[in-house]
C-alpha positions, 0 to 999 in steps of 0.5 A, spaced: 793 186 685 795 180 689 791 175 685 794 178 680 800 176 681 798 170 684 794 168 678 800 170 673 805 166 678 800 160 677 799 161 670 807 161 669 809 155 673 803 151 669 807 153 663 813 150 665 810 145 667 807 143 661 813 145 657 817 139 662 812 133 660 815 129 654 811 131 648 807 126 646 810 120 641 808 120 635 808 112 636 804 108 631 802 101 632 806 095 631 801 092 625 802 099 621 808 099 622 809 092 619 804 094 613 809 100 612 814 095 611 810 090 607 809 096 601 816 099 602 819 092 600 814 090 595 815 097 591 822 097 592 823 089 590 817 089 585 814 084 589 807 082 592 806 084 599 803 079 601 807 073 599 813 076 602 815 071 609 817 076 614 822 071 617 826 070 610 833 073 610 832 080 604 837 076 602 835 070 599 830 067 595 825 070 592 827 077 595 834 077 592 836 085 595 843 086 595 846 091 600 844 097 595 837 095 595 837 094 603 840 101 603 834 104 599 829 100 604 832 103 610 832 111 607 824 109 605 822 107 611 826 113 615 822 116 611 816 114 610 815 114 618 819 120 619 825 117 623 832 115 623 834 109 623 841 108 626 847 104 624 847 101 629 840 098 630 841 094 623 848 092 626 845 089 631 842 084 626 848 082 623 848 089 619 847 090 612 853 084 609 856 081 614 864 078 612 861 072 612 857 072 606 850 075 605 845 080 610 840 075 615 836 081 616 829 079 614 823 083 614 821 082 621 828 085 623 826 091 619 819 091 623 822 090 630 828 096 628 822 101 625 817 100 631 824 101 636 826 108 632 818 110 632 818 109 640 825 112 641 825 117 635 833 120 634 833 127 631 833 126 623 839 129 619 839 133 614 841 128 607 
């Protein structure tokens, strides 16, 4: 009867340890992410995914996306990626349109502000 207990003991304390331990990230490497964000802009914008300069402005030529379009890449790659991506991640890069005239965020900021949602990932909210 002793063991018993001990051994149910054990049991109970491996249980909670492992319920303790921070569930596995559902990270994804920082090349998938940027194919995401490449099919995402060029399904949205129609254009190429291979001809899109990750260090150009959304903004600018040739992409042109208005504060609308920029939106909608957001929500799709939350999304896509199963994660929410905060106000605040995109203010960081100037935000969506900045007073001082259009967005400088460029497709590799996206990158950047997917890859830190998916290793920190916040709660998504129901839309």
């Amino acid at each position: 009867m002793k063991h018993g207990f001990l051994i149910c003991m054990l049991m109970l304390i491996g249980l909670a340890a492992c319920s303790n331990s921070p569930a596995p990230q559902n990270a994804k490497p920082a090349a998938d992410i940027e194919k995401t964000v490449r099919a995402v802009i060029a399904e949205q914008l129609k254009v190429n995914a291979d001809t899109i300069d990750m260090k150009k402005p959304l903004s600018g030529p040739p992409l042109k996306a208005d504060e609308l379009d920029i939106v909608e890449l957001v929500m799709t790659l939350e999304e896509r990626l199963g994660v929410e991506i905060p106000d605040s991640a995109i203010d960081k890069y100037g935000g969506l349109m900045p007073k001082n005239g259009s967005s400088r965020l460029s497709p590799a900021d996206l990158v950047s502000i997917a890859a830190d949602a998916v290793a920190n990932p916040t709660p998504r909210k129901k839309r």
